[in-house]
N, C-alpha and C positions, 0 to 999 in steps of 0.2 A: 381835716386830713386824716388819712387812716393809717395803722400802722406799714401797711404795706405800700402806698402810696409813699410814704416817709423814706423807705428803705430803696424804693425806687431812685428816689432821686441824690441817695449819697451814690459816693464814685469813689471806690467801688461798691456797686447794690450791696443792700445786704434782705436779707429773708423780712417776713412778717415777725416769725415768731423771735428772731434775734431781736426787731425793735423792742417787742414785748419782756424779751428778756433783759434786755435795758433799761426798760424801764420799771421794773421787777427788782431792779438789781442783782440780778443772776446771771451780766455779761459785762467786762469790761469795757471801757472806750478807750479806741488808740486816741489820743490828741489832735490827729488834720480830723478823726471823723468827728471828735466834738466842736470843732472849728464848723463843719461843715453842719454840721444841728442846728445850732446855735446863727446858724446863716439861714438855713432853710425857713425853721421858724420866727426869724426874725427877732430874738433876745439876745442879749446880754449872757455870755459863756457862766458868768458868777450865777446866774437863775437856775443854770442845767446840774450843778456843782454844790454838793447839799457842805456846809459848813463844816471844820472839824469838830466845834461843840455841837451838831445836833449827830454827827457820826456815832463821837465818844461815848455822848446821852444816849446812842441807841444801843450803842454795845454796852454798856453798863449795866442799861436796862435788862438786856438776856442774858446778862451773865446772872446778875442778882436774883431771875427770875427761874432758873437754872438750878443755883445754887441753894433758895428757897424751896425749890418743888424737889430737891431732892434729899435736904435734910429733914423738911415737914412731913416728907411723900403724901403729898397731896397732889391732885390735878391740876390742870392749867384754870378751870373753870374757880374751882375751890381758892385757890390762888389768887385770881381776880377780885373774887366776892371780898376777900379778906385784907385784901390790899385797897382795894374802895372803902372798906369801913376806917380802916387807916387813914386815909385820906393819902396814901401814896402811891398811888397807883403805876405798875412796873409796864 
């Protein structure tokens, strides 16, 4: 199914690039239209709905990532390199 075939069939439509940006995380979902996802595709609403430990984990992660690049002033790349030798990769 494609994004814009997806968007088709919630009610009310919504665009291609809104699916995309949902799925980007760049758009909220009211509740009937993740009722109505979650029908479409045929899962369970908990699959569409990312945990709040992998949420927290991810905001942590840019924050620390963030807060490293800008008292080290280093790049995101340098960043990486440095945090794989650690073995903690942000």
């Amino acid at each position: 199914m494609t994004q814009g075939g997806l968007g088709e069939r919630l009610d009310p439509p919504v665009t291609r690039a809104a699916i995309a940006n949902v799925e980007n995380g760049k758009q909220r979902v009211l509740a009937h239209t993740l009722v109505q996802l979650a029908h479409i595709l045929r899962v369970e609403i908990g699959l569409l709905v990312p945990s709040p430990t992998e949420t927290q984990v991810g905001i942590q992660h840019q924050v620390l990532e963030r807060e490293l690049k800008k008292k080290l002033a280093v790049s995101s790349a340098a960043l990486k390199r440095l945090t794989t030798r650690m073995g903690t990769q942000t």
